[in-house]
C-alpha positions in Angstrom: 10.0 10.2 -11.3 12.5 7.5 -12.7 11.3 4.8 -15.4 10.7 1.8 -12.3 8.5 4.1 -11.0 6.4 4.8 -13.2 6.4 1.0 -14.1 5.1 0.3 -11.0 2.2 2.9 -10.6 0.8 2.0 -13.5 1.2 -2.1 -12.4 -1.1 -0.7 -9.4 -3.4 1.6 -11.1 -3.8 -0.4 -14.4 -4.5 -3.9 -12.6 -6.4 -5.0 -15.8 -2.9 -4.9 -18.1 -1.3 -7.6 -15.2 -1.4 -10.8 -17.3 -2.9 -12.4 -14.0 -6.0 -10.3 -14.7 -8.0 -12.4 -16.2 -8.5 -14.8 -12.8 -11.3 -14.2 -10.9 -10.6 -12.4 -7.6 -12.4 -13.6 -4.8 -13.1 -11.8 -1.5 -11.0 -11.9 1.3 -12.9 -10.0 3.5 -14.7 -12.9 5.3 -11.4 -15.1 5.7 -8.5 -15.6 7.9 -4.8 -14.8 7.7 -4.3 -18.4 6.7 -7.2 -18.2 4.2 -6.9 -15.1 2.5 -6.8 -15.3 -1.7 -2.9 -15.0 -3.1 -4.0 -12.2 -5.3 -4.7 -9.8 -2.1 -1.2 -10.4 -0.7 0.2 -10.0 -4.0 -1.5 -6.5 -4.2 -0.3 -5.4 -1.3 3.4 -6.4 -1.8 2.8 -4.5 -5.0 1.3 -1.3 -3.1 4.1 -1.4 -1.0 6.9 -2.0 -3.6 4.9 1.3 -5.2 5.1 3.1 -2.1 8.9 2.2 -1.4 10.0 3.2 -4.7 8.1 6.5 -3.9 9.9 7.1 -1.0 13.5 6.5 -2.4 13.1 9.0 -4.7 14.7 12.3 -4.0 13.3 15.3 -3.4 12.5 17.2 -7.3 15.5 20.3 -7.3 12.4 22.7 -8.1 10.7 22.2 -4.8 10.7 25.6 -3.0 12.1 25.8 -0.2 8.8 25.6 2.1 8.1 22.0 0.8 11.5 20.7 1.4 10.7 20.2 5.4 7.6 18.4 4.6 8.6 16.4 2.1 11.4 14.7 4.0 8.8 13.8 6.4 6.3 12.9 3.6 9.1 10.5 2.3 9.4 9.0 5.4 6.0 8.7 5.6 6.2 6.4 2.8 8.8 4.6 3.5 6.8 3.6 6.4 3.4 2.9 5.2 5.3 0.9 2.5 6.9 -1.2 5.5 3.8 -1.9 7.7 2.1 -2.7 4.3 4.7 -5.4 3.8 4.1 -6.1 7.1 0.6 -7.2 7.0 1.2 -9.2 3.7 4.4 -11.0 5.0 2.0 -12.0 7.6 -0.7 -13.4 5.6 1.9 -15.3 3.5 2.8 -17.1 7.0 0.4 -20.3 7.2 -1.2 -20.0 10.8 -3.3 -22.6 12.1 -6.7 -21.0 13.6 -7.6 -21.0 17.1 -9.4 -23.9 18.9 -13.1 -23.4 19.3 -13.9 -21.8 22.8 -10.1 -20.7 23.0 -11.4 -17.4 23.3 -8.8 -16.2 20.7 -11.7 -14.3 17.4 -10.7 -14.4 14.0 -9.8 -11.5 12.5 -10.7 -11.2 8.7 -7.3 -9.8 6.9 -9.6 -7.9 4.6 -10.5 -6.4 8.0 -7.3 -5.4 8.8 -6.2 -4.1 5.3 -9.5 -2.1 5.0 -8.5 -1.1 8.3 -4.7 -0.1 7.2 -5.7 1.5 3.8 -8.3 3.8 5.9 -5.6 4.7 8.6 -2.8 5.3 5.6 -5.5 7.5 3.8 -5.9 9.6 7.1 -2.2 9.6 7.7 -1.6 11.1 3.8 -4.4 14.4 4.5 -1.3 15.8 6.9 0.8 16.5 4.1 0.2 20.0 2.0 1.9 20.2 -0.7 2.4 22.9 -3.8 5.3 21.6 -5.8 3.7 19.8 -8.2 6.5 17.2 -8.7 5.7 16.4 -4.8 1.9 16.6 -5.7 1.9 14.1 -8.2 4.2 11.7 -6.0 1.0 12.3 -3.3 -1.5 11.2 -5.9 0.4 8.2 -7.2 0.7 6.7 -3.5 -2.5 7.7 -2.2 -3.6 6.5 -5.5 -2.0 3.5 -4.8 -3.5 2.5 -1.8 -6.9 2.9 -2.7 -6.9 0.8 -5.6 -6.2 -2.3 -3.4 -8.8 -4.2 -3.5 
């Protein structure tokens, strides 16, 4: 794992050392797109950021053999989460107006649909089986990753 890396992770997993730790984070759960709290978005650009950088890094020259296969895929697998993760934030940032009453159109709560991304990204992660332990410990830092979000 390179230096940016590991500067990232521990952004993620160490929220408390952020100097924007000491604001009180509210709950998005019960909001809109349009209403969600900054800090939410800004933890999921991070988690994605965290999962990118995973996924550039190249596969460790002491893998053996049987984990090469599954570790391109793994790596595209982050690549991916990391995307639709920026996805979902990018679309938060966007200021939406909400629907009319009696449009017919519900509200969906963005923490809804992160708890909802984070739970599918977890699931997604239990497909990959791996014994190198460089690959292992690039598994824990991502799936590490996304369950701290919060």
């Amino acid at each position: 794992m390179n230096v940016r890396a590991a500067v990232l992770v521990l952004g993620v997993l160490l929220p408390g050392a952020s100097p924007g730790a000491a604001r009180v984070r509210q709950p998005c759960a019960n909001q809109t797109l349009a209403g969600c709290t900054t800090e939410l978005v800004a933890g999921m650009l991070r988690v994605s950021a965290v999962l990118d950088s995973l996924g550039r890094l190249p596969t460790p020259p002491r893998a053996p053999a049987a984990d090469r296969p599954v570790a391109v895929k793994f790596t595209a697998w982050l690549r991916h989460a990391a995307a639709r993760m920026g996805a979902l934030a990018a679309k938060a940032r966007k200021t939406a107006r909400a629907p009319l009453p009696g449009s017919g159109k519900s509200l969906t709560p963005f923490g809804q649909q992160t708890l909802a991304l984070q739970q599918q990204l977890l699931q997604e992660s239990a497909q990959f089986t791996l014994t190198s332990p460089e690959l292992k410990t690039r598994h824990d830092m991502a799936l590490n990753a996304i369950r701290n979000l919060k």
